[in-house]
N, C-alpha and C positions, 0 to 999 in steps of 0.2 A: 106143591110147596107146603111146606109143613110148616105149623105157629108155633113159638118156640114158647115158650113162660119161663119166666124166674123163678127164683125161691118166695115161696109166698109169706106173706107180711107175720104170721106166728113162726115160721122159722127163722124168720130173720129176725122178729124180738127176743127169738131164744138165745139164740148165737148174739145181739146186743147185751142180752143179760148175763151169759156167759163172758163175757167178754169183761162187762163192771164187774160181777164179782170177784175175777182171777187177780184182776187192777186193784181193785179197792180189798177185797178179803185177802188177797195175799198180802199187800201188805201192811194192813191190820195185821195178820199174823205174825209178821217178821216183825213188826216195832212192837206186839208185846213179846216174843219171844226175846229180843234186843233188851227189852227193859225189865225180864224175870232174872234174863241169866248173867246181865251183867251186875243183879243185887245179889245172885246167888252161890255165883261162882267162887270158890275157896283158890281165889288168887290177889295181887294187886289189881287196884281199880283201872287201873288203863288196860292192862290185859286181859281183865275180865270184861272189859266193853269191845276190844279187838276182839276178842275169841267171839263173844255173842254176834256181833256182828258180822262176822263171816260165818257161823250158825244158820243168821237168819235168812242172809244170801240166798245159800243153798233148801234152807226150807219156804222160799217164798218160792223156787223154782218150783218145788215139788206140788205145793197148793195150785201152782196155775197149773200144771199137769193134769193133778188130779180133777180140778175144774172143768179140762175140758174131757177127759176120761170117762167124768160120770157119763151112768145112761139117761139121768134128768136133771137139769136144771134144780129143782127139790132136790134130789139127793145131794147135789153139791153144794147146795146152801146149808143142808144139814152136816155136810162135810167141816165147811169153813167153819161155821156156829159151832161145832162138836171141840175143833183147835182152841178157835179163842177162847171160849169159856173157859178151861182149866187154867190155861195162859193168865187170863185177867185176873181169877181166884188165884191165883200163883202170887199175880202182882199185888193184889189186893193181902194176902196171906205175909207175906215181906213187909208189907209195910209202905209201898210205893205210894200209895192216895193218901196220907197221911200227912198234917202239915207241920 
């Protein structure tokens, strides 16, 4: 009879860590992409938050993709970090933190 093992305790924090990032960094990404495009878009305001909105939709799919695509953990943290940044300078650059 053979002794079977699981995945052992650092894979399964990686794949836990994976898993918050896609959660939490995607959508950090979609609500600042949500909140650059709909300051920036050359339309009426409601269509310009529809449009961002279905925007972010589709780019928070892509972050959690790409999150589990990386080959580390690191590199998809530098992934997510490498989005928002311009994103939040984006928002910050508009005018959005300003009271």
């Amino acid at each position: 009879m053979s002794v079977r093992t699981g995945p052992s305790p650092s894979y399964r924090a990686a794949v836990l860590g994976r898993i918050l990032l896609a959660a939490l960094g995607g959508y950090a990404v979609a609500a600042l992409t949500t909140g650059l495009f709909a300051l920036v878009l050359p339309m009426p305001r409601s269509e310009a938050v529809t449009t961002a909105t279905l925007l972010s939709f589709a780019l928070m799919v892509a972050v959690v993709v790409a999150v589990f695509a990386a080959r580390s953990l690191g590199r998809a943290v530098i992934l997510v970090l490498g989005l928002a940044a311009p994103l939040a300078g984006g928002l910050w650059l508009a005018g959005a933190f300003t009271g």
